[in-house]
C-alpha positions in Angstrom: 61.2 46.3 26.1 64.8 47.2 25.0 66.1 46.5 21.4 69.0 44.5 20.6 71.9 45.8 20.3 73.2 46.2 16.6 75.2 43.4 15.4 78.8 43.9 14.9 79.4 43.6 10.9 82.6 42.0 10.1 84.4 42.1 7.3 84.9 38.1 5.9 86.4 36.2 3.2 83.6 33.0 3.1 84.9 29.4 1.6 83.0 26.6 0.6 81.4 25.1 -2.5 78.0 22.9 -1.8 74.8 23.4 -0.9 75.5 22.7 2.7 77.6 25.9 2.3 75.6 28.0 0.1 72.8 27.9 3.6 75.4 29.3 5.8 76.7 32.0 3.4 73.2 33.1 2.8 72.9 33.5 6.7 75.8 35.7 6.6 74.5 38.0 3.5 71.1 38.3 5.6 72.8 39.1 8.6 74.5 42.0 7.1 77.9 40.9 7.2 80.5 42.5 4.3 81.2 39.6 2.5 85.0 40.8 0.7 85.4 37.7 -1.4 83.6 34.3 -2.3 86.2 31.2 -3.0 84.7 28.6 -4.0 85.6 25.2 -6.0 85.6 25.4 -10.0 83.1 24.5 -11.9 83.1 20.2 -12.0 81.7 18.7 -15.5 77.7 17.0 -14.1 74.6 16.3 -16.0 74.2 13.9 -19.3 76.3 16.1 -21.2 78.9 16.4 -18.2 79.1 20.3 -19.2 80.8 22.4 -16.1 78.6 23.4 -13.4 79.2 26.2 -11.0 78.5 25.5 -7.6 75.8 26.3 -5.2 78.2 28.7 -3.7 79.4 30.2 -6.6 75.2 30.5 -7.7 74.5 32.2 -4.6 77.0 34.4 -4.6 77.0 35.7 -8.8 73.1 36.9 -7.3 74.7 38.9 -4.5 77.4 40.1 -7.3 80.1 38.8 -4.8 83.7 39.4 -5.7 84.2 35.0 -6.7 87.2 33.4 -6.6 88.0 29.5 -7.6 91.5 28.7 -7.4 92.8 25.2 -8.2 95.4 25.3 -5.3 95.9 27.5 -2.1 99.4 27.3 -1.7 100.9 29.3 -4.4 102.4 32.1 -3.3 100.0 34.4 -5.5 96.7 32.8 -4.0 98.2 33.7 -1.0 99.3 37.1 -1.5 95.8 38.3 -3.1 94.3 36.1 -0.6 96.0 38.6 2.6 95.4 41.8 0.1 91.7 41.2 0.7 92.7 42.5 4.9 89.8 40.1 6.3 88.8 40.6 9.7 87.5 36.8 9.2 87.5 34.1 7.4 84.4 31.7 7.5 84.9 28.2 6.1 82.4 25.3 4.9 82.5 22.1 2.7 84.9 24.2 0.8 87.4 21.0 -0.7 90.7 22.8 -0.2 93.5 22.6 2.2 94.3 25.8 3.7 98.3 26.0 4.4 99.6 28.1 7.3 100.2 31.6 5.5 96.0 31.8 4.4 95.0 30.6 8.1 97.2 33.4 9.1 95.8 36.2 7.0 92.9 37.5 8.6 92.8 39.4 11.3 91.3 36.9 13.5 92.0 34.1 11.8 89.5 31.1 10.1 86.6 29.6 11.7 85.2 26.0 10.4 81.6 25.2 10.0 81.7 21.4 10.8 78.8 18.9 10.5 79.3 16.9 13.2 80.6 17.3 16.9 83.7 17.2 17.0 85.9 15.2 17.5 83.9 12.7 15.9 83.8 12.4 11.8 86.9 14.4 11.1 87.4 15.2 7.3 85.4 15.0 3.9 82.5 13.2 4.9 81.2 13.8 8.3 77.2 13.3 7.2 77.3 10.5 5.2 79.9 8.8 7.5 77.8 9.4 10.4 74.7 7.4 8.8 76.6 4.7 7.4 77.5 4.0 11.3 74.1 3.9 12.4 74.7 6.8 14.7 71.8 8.3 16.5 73.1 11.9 16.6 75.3 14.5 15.3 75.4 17.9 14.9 77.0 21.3 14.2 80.5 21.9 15.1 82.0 26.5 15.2 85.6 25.5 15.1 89.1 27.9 15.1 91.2 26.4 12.3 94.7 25.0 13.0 96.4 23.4 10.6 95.7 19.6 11.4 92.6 18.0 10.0 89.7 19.3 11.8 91.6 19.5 15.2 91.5 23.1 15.9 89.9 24.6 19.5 86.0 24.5 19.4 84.1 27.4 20.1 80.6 26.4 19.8 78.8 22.8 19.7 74.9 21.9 19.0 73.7 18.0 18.4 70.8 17.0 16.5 69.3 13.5 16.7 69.3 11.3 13.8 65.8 9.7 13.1 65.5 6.3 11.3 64.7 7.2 7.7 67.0 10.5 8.0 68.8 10.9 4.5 71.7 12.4 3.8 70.4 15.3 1.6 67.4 15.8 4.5 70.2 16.0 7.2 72.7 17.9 5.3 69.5 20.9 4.8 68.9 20.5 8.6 73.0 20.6 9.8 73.2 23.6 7.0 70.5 25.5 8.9 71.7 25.0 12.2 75.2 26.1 11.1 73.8 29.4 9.7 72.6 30.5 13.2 75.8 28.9 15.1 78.0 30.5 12.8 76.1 33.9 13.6 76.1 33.4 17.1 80.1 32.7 16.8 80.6 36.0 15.2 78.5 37.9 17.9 80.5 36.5 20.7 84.1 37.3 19.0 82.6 40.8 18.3 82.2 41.2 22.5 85.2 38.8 23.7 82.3 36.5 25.5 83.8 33.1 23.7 86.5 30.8 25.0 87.9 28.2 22.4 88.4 25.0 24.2 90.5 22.0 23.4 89.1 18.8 21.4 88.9 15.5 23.5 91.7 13.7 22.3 89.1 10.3 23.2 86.7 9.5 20.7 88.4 10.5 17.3 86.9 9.1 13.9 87.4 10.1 10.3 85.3 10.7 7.7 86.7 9.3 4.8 85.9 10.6 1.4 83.0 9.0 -0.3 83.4 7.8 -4.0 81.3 6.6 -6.6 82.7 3.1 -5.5 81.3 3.7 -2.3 77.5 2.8 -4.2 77.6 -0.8 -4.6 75.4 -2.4 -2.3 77.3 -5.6 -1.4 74.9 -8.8 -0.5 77.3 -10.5 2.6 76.3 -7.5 4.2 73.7 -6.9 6.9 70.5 -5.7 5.7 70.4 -2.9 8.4 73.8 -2.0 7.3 73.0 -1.4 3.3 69.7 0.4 4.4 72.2 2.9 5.7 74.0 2.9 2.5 70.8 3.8 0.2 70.0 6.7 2.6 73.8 7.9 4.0 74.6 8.5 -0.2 71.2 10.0 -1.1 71.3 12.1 -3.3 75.2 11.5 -4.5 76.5 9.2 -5.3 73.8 6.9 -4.6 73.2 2.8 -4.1 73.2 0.7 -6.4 73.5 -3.2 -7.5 73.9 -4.8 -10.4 70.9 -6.4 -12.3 71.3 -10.1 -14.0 72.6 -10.4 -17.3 70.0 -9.7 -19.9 71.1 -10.0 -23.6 74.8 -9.9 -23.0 74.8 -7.4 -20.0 73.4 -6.2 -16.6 72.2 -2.5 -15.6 72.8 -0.8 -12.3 70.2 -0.7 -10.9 69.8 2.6 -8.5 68.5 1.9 -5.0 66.5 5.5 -3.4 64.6 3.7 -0.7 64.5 0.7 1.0 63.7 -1.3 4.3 65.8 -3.6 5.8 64.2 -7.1 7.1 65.0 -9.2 10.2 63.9 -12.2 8.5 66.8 -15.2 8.0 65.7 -16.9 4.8 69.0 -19.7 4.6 69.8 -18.8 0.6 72.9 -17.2 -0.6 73.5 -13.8 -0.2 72.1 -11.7 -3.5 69.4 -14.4 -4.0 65.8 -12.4 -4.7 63.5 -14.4 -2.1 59.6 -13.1 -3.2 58.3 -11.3 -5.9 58.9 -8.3 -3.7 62.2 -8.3 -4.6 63.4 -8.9 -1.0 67.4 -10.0 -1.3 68.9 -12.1 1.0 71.6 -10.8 2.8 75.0 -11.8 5.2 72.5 -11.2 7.8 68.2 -10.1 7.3 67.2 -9.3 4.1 66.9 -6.4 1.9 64.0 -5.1 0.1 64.2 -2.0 -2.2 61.1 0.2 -2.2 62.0 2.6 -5.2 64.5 2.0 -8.2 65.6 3.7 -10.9 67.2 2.5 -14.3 70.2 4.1 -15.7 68.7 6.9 -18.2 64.9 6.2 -16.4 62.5 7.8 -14.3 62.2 6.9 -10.6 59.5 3.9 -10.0 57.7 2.5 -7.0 59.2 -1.2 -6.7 55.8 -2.8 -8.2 55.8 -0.6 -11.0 59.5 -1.3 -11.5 59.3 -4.7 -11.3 56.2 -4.8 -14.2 58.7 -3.5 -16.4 61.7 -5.0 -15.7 60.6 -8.2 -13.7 63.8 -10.4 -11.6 62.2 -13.3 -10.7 62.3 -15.3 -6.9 65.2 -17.3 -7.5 67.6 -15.2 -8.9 70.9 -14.4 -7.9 72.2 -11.2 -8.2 75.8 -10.5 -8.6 77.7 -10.0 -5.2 81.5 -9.4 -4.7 83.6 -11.7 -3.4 84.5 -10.7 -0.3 82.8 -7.8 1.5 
């Protein structure tokens, strides 16, 4: 039985700022690769007391004592100077929230390769997971892309899908698309190291983008299909979640968070936002929705029946529902 041959160690710059990121940058520590320089996003105010946190990236790599980096903006010709001073063989991107103009993709040696969570050309942009979900589509997967300067529309290198189950959430998908991405990414490197990889055009069929998400992108809006805001609850688990608006009690409503749900085939007649049972099943544009676990702003997570003990909304109600979908 022969060995393997020893890896080829480049020497990389690595970009990106989640969790989804921090996977694949760990893959690259383990693997041995010298990791010159870790840019990340700055620290974002989160929590009740909205105090800056640093991000899973920047966590992961003050443990490896990483040389860190979090500029606010790419394209100042100082970023980019110390950016090319850093004489990367590599640069290996992910999630990282940052355009990079034409003199950074330049810079190393070899130039900038994307870690993409979905196949490409599909779910170009911010939001490739989440988008994915919200479309009901049954797979996706990990796209090894050269960077270009367009959005997402550089030569791929390397593609792997992975089916989408029924109750996949985002966060479970993300963990899954993250590990995935860690090998690919690995695999990439190998075959630049021997000349064995041939970058090949996208399609220019079958183009999507992934829009942003927002906190906006929450509400859970009753005209809806049921199937359709079932999605929702799981395609923004854990951020920035689903939510609707309880009745007014006293004055004012809560939002209400939504963390599980089921969606139900069942055509009651009744307006859309009307609670059908004591379930709390909602009518809906089409089905009906029943949450399964809640949360109250400032409360703990509940089951739907314990939820409901404390904060009962009665058959008959009508919850608040835009206007127009």
């Amino acid at each position: 039985m022969t060995a393997d041959p020893p890896r080829k160690v480049f020497d990389l710059v690595y970009m990106g700022t989640p969790a989804f990121a921090a996977t694949i940058l760990a893959a690259l520590i383990e693997a041995g690769h010298h990791v010159l320089a870790v840019y990340t996003q700055p620290p974002r105010p989160a929590g009740r007391g909205h105090r800056p946190q640093p991000s899973p990236v920047q966590w992961l790599a003050a443990q490896h004592r990483l040389a860190l980096r979090s500029p606010v903006s790419l394209r100042t010709q100082e970023a980019q100077a110390e950016f090319a001073d850093l004489g990367a063989d590599l640069a290996v991107v992910a999630a990282y929230g940052l355009i990079l103009p034409r003199p950074i993709l330049r810079a190393p040696r070899l130039g900038c390769l994307n870690v993409h969570a979905s196949l490409l050309p599909r779910w170009r942009g911010a939001a490739p997971i989440q988008r994915a979900l919200l479309a009901g589509d049954t797979v996706t997967g990990i796209t090894i892309m050269q960077m270009e300067e367009g959005l997402d529309t550089g030569p791929i290198l390397l593609q792997q899908a992975v089916p989408i189950a029924p109750r996949t959430t985002a966060a479970g998908l993300s963990a899954e698309l993250a590990a995935l991405g860690g090998r690919l990414i690995l695999e990439a490197l190998d075959a630049v190291a021997t000349g064995m990889l041939a970058p090949r055009p996208q399609p220019q069929d079958g183009v999507t983008y992934a829009r942003k998400i927002g906190r906006e992108d929450g509400r859970l809006d009753w005209h809806r299909a049921a199937a359709s805001l079932e999605r929702q609850v799981r395609a923004l688990d854990p951020w920035p979640g689903a939510y609707f608006e309880s009745p007014d009690r006293r004055g004012g409503g809560e939002r209400i968070r939504v963390l599980a749900a089921i969606a139900l085939p069942e055509e009651s007649g009744s307006a859309p936002g009307t609670v059908l049972d004591d379930n709390l099943s909602i009518a809906c544009g089409e089905g009906a929705f029943r949450p399964l676990r809640l949360q109250r702003p400032g409360r703990a997570p509940l089951d739907a029946a314990t939820f409901l003990r404390g904060f009962p909304i009665a058959a008959g109600t009508v919850l608040p529902c835009p206007a127009t979908s």
